[in-house]
C-alpha positions in Angstrom: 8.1 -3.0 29.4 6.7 -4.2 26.1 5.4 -1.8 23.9 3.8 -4.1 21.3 6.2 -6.6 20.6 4.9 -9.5 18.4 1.5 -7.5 17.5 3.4 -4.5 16.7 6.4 -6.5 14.4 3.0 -8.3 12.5 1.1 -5.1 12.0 4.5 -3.4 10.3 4.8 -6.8 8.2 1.3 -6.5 7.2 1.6 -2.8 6.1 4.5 -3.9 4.3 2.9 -7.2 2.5 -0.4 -5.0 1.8 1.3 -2.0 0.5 4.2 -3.3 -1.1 1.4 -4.4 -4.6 0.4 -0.5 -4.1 3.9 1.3 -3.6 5.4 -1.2 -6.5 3.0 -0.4 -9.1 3.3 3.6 -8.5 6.7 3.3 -8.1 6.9 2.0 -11.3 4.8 3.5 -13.7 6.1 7.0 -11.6 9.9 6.3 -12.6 8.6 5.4 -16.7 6.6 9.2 -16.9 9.1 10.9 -15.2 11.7 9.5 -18.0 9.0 9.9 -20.6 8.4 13.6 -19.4 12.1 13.8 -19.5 12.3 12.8 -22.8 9.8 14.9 -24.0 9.9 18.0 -21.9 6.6 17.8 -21.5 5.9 18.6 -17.6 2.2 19.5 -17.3 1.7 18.4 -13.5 -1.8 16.2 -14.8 0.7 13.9 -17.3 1.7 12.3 -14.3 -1.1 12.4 -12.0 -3.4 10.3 -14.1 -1.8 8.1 -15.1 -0.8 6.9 -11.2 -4.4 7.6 -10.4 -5.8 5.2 -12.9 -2.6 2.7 -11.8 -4.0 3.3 -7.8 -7.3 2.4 -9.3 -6.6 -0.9 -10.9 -4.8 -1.8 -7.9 -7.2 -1.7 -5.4 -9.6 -3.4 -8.0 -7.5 -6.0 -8.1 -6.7 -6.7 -4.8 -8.8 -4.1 -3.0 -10.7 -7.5 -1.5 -7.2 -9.0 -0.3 -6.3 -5.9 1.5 -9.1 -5.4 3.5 -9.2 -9.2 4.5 -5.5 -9.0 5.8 -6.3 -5.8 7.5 -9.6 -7.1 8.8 -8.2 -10.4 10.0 -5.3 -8.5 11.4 -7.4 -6.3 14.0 -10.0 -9.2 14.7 -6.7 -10.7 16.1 -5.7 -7.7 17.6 -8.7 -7.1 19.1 -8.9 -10.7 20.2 -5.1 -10.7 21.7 -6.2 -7.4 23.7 -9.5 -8.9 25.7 -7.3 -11.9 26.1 -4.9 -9.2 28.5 -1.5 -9.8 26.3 
């Protein structure tokens, strides 16, 4: 019984290929203001939060578009693959 299989393998890649931009950039600019706050002791919650809001932002500016045409391409195929019957 085959719960998936190939669609299932390709949606995980593709929420790894159209998150890993997203995840990096937080991920990144998260580990610099927690050493900054570190550094300064300064560890008002809203140091930290705005910055990886306005980092979030930028992100899906700049690729916003490219997400949603993997994502949308990925479940036209899904779609597709299911009224096919496999």
């Amino acid at each position: 019984m085959d719960a998936g299989g190939p669609l299932l393998r390709e949606g995980l890649a593709l929420v790894g290929s159209v998150g890993g931009p997203m995840f990096a950039a937080l991920f990144t600019l998260g580990l610099g203001l927690g050493v900054l706050q570190a550094a300064t002791q300064v560890n008002d919650p809203a140091v930290g939060f705005l910055p990886r809001l306005a980092a979030a932002a930028a992100v899906c500016a700049a690729l916003g578009s490219w997400m949603v045409e993997r994502l949308a391409g990925f479940v036209q195929a899904a779609f597709h693959q299911m009224a096919q019957g496999g």
